[in-house]
C-alpha positions as protocol buffer text, in pm:
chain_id: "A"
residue {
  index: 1
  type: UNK
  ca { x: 15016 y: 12580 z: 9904 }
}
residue {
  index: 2
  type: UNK
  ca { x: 14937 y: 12506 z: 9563 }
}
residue {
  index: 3
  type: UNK
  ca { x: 14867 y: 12157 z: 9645 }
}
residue {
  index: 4
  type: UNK
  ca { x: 14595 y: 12226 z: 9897 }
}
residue {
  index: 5
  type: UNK
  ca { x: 14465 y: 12417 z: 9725 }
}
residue {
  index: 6
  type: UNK
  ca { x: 14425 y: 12191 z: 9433 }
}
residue {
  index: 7
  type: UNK
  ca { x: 14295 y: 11885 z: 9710 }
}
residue {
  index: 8
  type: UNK
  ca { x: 14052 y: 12160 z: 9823 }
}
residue {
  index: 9
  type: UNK
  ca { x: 13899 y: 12231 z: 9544 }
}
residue {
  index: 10
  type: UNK
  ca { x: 13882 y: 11839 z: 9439 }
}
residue {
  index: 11
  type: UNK
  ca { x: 13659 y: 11850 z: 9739 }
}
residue {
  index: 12
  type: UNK
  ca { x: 13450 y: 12083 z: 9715 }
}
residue {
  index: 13
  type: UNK
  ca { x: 13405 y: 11932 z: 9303 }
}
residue {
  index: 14
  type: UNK
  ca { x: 13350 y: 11591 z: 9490 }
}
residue {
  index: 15
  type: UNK
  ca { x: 13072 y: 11723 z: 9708 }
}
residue {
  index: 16
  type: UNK
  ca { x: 12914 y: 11933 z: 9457 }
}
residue {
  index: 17
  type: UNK
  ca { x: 12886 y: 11612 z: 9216 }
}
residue {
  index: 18
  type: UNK
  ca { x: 12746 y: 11412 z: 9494 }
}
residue {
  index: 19
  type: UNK
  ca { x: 12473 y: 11630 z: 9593 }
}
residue {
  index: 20
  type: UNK
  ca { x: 12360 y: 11686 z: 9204 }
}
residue {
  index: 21
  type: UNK
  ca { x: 12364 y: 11318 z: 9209 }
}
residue {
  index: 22
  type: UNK
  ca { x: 12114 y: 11274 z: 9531 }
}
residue {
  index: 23
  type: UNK
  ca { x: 11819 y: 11074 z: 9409 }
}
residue {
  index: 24
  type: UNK
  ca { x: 11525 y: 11162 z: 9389 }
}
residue {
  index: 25
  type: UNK
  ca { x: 11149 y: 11092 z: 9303 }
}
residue {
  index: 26
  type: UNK
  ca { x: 11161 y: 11158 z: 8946 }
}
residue {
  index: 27
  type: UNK
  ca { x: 11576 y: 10984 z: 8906 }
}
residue {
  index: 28
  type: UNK
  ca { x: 11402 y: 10658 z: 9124 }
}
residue {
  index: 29
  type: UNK
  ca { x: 11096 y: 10623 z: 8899 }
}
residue {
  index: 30
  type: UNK
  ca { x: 11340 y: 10646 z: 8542 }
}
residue {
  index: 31
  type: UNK
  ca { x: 11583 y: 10384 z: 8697 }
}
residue {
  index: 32
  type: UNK
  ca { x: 11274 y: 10135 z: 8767 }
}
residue {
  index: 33
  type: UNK
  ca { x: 11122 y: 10186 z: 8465 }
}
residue {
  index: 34
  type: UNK
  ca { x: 11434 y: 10131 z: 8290 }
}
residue {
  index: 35
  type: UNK
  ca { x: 11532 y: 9845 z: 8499 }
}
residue {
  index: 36
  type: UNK
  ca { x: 11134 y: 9698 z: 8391 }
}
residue {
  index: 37
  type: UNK
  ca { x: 11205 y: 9767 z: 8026 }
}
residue {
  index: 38
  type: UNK
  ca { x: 10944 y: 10022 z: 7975 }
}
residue {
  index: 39
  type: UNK
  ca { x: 10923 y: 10373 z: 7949 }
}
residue {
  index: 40
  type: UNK
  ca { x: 10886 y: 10637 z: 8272 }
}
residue {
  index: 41
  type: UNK
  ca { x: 10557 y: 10721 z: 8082 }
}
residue {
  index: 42
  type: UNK
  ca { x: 10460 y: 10369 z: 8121 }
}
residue {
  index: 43
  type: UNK
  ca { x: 10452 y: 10411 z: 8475 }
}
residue {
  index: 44
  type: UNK
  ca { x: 10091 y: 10400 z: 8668 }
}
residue {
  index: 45
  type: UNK
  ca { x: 9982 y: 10631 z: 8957 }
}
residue {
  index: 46
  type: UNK
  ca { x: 9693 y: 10434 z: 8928 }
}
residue {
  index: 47
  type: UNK
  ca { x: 9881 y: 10099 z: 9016 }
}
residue {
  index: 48
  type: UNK
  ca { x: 10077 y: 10208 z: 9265 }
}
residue {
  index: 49
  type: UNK
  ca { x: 9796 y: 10330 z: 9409 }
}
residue {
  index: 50
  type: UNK
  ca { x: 9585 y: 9974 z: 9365 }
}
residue {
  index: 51
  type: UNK
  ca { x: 9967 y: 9842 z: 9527 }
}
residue {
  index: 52
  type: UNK
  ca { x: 9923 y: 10016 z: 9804 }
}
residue {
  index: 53
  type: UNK
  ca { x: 9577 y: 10012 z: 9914 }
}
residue {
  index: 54
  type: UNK
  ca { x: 9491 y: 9609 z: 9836 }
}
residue {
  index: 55
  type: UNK
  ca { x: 9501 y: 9389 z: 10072 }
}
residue {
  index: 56
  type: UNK
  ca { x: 9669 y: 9069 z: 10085 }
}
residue {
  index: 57
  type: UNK
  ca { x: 9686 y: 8765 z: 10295 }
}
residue {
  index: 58
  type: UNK
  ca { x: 9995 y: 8816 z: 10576 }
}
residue {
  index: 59
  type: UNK
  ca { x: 10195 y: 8555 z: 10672 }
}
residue {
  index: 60
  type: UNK
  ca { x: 9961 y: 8484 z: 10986 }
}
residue {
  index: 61
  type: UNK
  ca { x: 9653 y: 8486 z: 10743 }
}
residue {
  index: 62
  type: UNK
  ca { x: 9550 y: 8827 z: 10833 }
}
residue {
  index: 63
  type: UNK
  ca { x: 9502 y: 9050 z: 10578 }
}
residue {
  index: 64
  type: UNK
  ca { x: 9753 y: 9316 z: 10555 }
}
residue {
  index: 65
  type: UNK
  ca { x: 9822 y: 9619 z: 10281 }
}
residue {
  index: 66
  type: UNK
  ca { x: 10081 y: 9942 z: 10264 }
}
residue {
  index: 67
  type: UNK
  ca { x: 9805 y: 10118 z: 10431 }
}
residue {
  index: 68
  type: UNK
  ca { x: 9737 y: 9919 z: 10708 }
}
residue {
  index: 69
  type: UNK
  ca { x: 10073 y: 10066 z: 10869 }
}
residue {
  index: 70
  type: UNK
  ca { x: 10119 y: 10376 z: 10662 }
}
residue {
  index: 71
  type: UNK
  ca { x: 9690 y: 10471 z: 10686 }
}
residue {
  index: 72
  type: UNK
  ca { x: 9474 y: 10545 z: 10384 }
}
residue {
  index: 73
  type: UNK
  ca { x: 9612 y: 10909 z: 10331 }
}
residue {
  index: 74
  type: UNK
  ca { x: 10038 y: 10840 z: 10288 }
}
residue {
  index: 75
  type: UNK
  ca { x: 10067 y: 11213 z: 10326 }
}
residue {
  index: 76
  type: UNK
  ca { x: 9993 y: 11118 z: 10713 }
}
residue {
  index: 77
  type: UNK
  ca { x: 10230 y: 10973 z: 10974 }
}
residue {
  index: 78
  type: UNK
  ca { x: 10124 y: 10596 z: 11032 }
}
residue {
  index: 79
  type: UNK
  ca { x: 10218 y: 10357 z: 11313 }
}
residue {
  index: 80
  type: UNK
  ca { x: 10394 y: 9999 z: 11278 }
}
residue {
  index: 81
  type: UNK
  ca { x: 10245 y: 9696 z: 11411 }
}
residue {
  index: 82
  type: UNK
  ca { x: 10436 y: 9730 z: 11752 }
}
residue {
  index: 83
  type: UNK
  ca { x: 10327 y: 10119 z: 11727 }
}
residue {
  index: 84
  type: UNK
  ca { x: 10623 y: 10286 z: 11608 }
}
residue {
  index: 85
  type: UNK
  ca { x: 10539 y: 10615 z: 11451 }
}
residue {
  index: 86
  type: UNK
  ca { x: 10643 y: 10594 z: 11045 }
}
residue {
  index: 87
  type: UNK
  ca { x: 10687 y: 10924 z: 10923 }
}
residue {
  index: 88
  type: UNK
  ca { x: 10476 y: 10976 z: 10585 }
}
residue {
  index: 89
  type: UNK
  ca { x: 10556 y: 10824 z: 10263 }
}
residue {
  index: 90
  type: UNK
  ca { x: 10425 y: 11090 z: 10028 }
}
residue {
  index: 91
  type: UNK
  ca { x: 10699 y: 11335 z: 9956 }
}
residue {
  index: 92
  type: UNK
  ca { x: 10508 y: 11650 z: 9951 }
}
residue {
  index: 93
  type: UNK
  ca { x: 10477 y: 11584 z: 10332 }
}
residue {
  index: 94
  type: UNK
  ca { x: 10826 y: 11407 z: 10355 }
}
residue {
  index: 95
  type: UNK
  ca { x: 11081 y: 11582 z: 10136 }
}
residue {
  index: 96
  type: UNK
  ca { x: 11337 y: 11324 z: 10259 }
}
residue {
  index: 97
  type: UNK
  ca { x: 11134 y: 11030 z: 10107 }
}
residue {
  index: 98
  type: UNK
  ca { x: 11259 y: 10878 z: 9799 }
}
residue {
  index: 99
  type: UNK
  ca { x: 11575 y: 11088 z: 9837 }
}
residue {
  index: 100
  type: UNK
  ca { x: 11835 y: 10766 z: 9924 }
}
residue {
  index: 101
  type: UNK
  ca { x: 11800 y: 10481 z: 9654 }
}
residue {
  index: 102
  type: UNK
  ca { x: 11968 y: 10229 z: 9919 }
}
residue {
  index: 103
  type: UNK
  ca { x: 11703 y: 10336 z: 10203 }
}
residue {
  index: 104
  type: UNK
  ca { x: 11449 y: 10287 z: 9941 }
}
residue {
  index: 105
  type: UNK
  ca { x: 11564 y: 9930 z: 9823 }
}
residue {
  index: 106
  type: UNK
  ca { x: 11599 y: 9815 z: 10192 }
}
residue {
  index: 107
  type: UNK
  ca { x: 11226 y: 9905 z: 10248 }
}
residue {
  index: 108
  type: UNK
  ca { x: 11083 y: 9756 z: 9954 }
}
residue {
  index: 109
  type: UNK
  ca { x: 11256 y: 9474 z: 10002 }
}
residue {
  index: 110
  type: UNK
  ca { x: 11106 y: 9450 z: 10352 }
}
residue {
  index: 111
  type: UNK
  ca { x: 10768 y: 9587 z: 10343 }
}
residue {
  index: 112
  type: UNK
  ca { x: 10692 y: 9419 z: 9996 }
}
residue {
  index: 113
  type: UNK
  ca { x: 10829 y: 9116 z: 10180 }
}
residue {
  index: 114
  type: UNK
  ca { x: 10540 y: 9137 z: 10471 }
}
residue {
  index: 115
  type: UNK
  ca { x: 10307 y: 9262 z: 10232 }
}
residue {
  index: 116
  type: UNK
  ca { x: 10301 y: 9043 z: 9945 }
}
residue {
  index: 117
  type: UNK
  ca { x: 10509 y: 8752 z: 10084 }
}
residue {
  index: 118
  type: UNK
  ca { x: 10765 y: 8850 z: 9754 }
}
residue {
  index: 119
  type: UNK
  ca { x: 10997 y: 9115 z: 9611 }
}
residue {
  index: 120
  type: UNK
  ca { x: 10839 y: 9374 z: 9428 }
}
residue {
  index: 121
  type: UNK
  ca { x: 10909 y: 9380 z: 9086 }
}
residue {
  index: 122
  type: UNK
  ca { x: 11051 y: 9726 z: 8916 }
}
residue {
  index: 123
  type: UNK
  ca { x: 10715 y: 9817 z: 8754 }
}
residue {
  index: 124
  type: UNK
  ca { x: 10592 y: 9804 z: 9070 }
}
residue {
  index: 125
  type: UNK
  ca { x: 10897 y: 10050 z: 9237 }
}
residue {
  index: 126
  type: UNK
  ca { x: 10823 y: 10261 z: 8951 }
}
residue {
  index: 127
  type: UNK
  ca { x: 10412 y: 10301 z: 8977 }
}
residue {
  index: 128
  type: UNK
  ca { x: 10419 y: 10291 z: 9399 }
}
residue {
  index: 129
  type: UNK
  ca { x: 10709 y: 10636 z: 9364 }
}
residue {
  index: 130
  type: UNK
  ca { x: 10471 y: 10764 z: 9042 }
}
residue {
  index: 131
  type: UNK
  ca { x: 10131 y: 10713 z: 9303 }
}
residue {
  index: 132
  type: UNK
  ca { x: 10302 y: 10855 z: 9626 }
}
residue {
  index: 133
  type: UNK
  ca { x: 10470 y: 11185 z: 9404 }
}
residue {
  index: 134
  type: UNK
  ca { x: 10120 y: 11277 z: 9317 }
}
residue {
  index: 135
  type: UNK
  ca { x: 9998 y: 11238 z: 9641 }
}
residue {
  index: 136
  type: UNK
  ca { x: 9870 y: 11546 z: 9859 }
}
C-alpha cells in the first residue's frame, strides 16, 4: 500500500514538473538569446519582423518570404504551396505556438531552409518569437 502510494505520488510530482517545464514564448526567446550570446533584451521585434516579411530568392529563383505561406498578418491562418491550411503563427491567435521547443526547431530548420536556403541563426529564433509574441 505504502509503496503505491509512494509511486503515485512520484507521478503525479513527475507530471507536475513537466508541465511547469512546457516551453513557452518567453522560455524559447531566453534560450536563443542565450544560445546567441546576448541578452533577451537584445532581442528585436523589429528584426523578426524584417525576417519575416523580406523576400528572398527560392531555390527555383522565385522570390519567396515567411509571409508568402503564412500571409502578411501571422495572426491569420495561411496556406502552403500545395494549399495546406497552416494554422497562425502568432500566439495570441495560436496559444499552442511556441509551446514545444522540438516542434519549433523542426520548423525553423525547414522553413528557414526554403526561405533563406540556410539555418537560421539563434538571434534570428530569438527576434522572429520576440516579433510574432507582439503580434495581434
Amino acid at each position: 500500500m505504502i509503496k503505491h502510494l509512494l509511486y503515485g505520488g512520484l507521478a503525479v510530482l513527475g507530471m507536475a514538473s513537466a508541465v511547469a517545464a512546457a516551453d513557452s514564448p518567453a522560455s524559447l526567446m531566453a534560450q536563443y538569446a542565450q544560445q546567441a550570446g546576448v541578452p533577451v533584451s537584445g532581442l528585436s521585434a523589429s528584426r523578426g519582423a524584417a525576417l519575416y516579411r523580406t523576400e528572398h530568392p527560392g531555390r527555383d529563383g522565385q522570390a519567396v518570404s515567411c509571409a508568402g505561406c503564412h500571409t502578411a498578418n501571422p495572426a491569420q491562418a495561411g496556406r502552403s504551396r500545395v494549399g495546406k491550411r497552416i494554422e497562425p503563427l502568432a500566439p495570441v491567435a495560436n496559444p499552442q505556438r511556441f509551446t514545444d521547443a522540438t516542434k519549433v526547431e523542426k520548423w525553423f530548420r525547414r522553413n528557414c531552409q526554403d526561405v533563406l536556403q540556410r539555418e537560421c541563426s539563434a538571434q534570428e529564433k530569438g527576434d522572429f518569437i520576440a516579433w510574432l509574441s507582439q503580434a495581434r
